[in-house]
C-alpha positions as CSV (number, residue, x, y, z in Angstrom):
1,X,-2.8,25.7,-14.3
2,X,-0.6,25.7,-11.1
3,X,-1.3,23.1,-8.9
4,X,0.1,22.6,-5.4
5,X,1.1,19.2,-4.3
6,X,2.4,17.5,-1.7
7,X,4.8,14.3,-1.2
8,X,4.5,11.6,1.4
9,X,6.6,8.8,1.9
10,X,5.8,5.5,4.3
11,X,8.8,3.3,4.8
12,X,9.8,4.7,1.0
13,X,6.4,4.0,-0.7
14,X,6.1,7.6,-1.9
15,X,3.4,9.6,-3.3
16,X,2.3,12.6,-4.6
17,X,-0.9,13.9,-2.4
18,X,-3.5,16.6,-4.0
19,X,-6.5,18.2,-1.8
20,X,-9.0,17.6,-5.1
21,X,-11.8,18.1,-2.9
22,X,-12.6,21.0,-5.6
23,X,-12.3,18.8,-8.5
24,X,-9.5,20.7,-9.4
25,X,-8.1,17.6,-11.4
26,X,-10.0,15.0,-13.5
27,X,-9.9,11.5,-12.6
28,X,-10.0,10.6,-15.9
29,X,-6.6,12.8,-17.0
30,X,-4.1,9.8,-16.9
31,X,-1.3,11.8,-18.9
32,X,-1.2,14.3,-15.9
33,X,-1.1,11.9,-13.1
34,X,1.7,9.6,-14.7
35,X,3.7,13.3,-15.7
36,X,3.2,13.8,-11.9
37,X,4.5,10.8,-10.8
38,X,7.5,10.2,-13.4
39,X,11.1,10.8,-11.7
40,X,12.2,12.3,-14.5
41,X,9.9,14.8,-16.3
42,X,7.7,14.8,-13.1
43,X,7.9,15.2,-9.4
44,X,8.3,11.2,-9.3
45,X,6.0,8.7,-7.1
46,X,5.5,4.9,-6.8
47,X,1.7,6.2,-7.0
48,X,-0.6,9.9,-6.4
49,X,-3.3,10.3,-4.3
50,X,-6.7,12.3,-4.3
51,X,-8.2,13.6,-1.0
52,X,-11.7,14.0,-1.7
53,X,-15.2,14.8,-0.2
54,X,-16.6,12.1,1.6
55,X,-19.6,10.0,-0.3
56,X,-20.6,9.1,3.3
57,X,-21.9,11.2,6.0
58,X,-19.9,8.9,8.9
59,X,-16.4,9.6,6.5
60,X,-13.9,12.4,6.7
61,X,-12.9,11.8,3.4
62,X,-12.5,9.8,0.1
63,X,-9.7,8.3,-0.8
64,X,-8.1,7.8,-4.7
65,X,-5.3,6.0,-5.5
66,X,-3.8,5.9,-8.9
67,X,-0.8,3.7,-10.0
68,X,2.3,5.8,-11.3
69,X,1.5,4.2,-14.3
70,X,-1.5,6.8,-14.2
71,X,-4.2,4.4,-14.1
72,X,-6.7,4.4,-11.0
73,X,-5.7,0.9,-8.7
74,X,-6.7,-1.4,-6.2
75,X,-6.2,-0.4,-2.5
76,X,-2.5,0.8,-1.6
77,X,-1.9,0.7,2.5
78,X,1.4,2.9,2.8
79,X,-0.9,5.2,0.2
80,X,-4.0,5.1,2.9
81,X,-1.4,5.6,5.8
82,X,-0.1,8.4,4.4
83,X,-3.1,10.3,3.5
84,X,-4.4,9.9,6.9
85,X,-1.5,11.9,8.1
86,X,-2.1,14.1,5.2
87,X,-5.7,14.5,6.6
88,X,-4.2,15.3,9.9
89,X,-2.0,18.3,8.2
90,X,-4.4,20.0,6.4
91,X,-6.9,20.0,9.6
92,X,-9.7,17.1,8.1
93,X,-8.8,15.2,11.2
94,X,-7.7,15.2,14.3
95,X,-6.1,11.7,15.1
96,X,-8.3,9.3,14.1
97,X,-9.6,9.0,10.4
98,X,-13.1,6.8,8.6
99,X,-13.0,7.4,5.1
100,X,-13.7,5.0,1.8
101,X,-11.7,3.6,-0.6
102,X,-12.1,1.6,-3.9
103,X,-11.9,-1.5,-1.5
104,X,-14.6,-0.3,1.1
105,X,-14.2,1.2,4.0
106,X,-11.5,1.9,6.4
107,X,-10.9,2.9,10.3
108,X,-7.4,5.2,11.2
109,X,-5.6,6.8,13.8
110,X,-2.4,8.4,13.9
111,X,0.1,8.9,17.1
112,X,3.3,10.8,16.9
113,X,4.0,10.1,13.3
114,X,3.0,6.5,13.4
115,X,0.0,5.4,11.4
116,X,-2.5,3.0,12.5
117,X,-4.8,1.6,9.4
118,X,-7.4,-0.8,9.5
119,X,-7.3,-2.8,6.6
120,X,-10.5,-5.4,5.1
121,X,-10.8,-8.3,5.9
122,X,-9.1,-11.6,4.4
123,X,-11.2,-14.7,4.5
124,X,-9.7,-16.4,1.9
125,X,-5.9,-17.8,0.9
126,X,-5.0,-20.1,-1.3
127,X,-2.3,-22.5,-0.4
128,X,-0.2,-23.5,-2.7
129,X,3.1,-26.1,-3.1
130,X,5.6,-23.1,-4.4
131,X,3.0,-19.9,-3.0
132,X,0.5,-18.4,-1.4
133,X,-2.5,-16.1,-3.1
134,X,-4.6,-13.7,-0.8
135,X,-5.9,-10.4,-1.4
136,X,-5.4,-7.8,1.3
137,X,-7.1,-5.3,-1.0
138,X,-4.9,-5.7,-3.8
139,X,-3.6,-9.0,-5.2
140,X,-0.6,-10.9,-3.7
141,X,1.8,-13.4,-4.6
142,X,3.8,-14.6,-1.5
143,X,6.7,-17.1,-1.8
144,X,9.4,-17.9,0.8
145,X,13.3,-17.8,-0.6
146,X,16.7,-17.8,0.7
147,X,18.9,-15.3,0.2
148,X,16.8,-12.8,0.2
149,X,19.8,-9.8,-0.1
150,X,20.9,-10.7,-3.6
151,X,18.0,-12.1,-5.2
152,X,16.5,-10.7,-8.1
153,X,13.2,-9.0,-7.5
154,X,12.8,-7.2,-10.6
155,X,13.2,-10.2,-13.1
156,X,11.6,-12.5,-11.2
157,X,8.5,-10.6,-10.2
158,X,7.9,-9.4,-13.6
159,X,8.0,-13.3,-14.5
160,X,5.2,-14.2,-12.3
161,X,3.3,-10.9,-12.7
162,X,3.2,-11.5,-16.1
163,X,3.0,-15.4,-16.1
164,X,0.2,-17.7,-15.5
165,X,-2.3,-17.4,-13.9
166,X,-2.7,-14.1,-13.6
167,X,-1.5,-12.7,-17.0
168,X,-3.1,-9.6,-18.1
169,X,-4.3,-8.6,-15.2
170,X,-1.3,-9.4,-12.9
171,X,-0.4,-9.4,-9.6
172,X,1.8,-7.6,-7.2
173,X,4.8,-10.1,-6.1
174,X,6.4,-10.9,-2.5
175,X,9.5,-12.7,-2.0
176,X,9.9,-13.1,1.9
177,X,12.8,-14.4,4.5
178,X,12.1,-15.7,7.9
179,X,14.0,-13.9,10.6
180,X,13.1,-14.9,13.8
181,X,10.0,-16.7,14.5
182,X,7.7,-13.6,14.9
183,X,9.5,-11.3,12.5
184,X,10.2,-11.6,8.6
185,X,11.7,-9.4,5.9
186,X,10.2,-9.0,2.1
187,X,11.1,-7.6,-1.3
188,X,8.0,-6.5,-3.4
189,X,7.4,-6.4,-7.2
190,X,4.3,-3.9,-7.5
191,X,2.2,-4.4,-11.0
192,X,1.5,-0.6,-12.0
193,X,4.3,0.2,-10.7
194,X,6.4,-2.3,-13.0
195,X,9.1,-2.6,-10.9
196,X,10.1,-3.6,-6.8
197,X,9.2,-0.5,-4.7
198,X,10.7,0.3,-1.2
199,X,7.7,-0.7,0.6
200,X,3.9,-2.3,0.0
201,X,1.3,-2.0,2.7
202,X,-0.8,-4.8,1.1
203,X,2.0,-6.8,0.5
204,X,3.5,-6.5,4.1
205,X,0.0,-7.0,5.5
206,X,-0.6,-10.3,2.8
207,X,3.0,-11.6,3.8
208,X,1.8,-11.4,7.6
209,X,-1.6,-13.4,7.2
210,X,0.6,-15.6,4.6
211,X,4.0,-16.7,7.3
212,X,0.8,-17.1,10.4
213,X,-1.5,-19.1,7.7
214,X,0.9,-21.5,7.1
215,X,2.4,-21.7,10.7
216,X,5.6,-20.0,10.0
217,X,4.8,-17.6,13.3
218,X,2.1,-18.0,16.0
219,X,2.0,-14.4,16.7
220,X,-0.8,-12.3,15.8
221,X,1.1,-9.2,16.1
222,X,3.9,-10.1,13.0
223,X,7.2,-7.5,12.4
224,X,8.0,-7.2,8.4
225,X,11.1,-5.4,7.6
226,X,11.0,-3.5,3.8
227,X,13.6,-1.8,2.3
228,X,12.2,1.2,3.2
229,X,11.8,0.2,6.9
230,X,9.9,-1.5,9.9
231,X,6.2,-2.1,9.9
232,X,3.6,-4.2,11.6
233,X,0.9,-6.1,11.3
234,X,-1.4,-6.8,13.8
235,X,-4.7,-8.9,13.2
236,X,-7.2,-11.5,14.9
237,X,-7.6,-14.9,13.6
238,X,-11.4,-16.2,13.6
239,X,-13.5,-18.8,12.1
240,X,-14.2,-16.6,9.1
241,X,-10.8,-15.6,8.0
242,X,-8.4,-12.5,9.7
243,X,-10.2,-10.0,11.1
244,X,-9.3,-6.7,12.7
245,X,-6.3,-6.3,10.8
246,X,-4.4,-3.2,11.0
247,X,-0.8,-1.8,9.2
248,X,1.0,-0.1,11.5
249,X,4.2,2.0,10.7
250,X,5.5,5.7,10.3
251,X,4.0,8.1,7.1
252,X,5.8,11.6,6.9
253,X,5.8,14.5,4.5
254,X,8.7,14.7,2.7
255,X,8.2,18.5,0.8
256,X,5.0,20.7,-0.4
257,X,5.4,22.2,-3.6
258,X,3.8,23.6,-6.9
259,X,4.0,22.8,-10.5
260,X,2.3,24.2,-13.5
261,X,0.3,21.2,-15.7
């Protein structure tokens, strides 16, 4: 079979993108997908994406998101950026996107390249003396360091992934700097992944609610500088939680292509 793909990259989160609204590829064929996404034998992701029918009449589309590890995941926000724009290439949308993901649905629009996702909402975070816990529709781990430049992402995230309490199942890691007092910069250790990635949506958009939760900023509009680049977070604080929160940030193709599986 020769399958056409496509790769997308936001701030350096990159994934491999396939139309599947054919069923061209099973869900359930987790060899192909980590092949796909290996760097070496593959095309090489941090993650692929399905673009599907939508289950809902008010939805453009369906979103799946697998891990490169080939198994289906939790919600990925430069992943639901980037299929939005996706949507936009192939003519499913216009500028402005509803479609549902494994973490419910979600609200889109995209303006000159930058991508404008409305993520759930949070109305829980645990607080505590070393961290923060939250999930922005995937688990995260958020701890303040110094020295953020030199520090050592990969050993120390696999520590806590792995380490109590969340053993087996894990969690993805954020180690965050303050910059200046509306603006911060993070290093993320994604579980699937196994390893720090360029960019995490739910981890820039956890790190946000995380540095304004515990008074770190007083902005509800929060800058987060990755590796990969600059993104935003902009939300509302209520009685219930953070609501209307959206990741904002750029999502570009990066090459269309075909390989035989």
């Amino acid at each position: 079979m020769t399958l056409t793909f496509y790769k997308y990259q936001g701030t350096g989160n990159d994934f491999v993108i396939i139309d599947n609204r054919q069923q061209i590829v099973s869900k359930n064929d987790t060899k192909l997908i980590a092949r796909l996404c290996d760097r070496k034998f593959g095309i090489g992701a941090d993650g692929l994406m399905f673009l599907e029918e939508p289950q809902y009449p008010e939805d453009d589309f369906t979103m799946v998101y697998f891990n490169a590890d080939g198994n289906e995941s939790t919600m990925c926000g430069n992943g639901g950026r980037c299929l939005v724009a996706f949507a936009a290439h192939i003519g499913v949308i216009k500028d402005t996107a509803t479609f549902t993901a494994i973490d419910g649905k979600h609200e889109a629009k995209i303006e000159d390249g930058i991508v404008s996702l409305q993520m759930q909402n949070v109305t829980n975070i645990e607080t505590h003396e070393q961290h923060l816990f939250l999930d922005t529709g995937s688990p995260h781990h958020v701890t303040l360091i110094d020295g953020l430049k030199a520090y050592n992402v990969k050993e120390k995230g696999a520590e806590i992934r792995h380490g109590a309490p969340y053993f087996e199942e894990g969690t993805n890691v954020n180690f965050v700097e303050q910059e200046t007092e509306d603006s911060f910069a993070v290093r993320t250790f994604e579980r699937g992944v196994e390893d720090e990635t360029l960019s995490c949506g739910t981890g820039v958009t956890a790190v946000a609610l995380a540095m304004y939760e515990t008074g770190k900023t007083k902005k509800p509009e929060v800058a987060i500088e990755t590796l990969g680049g600059l993104l935003k977070v902009r939300f509302d604080k209520t009685e219930k939680g953070y609501e209307n929160i959206f990741l904002i940030g750029p999502a570009q193709q990066v090459f269309k292509g075909e390989i035989e599986c």
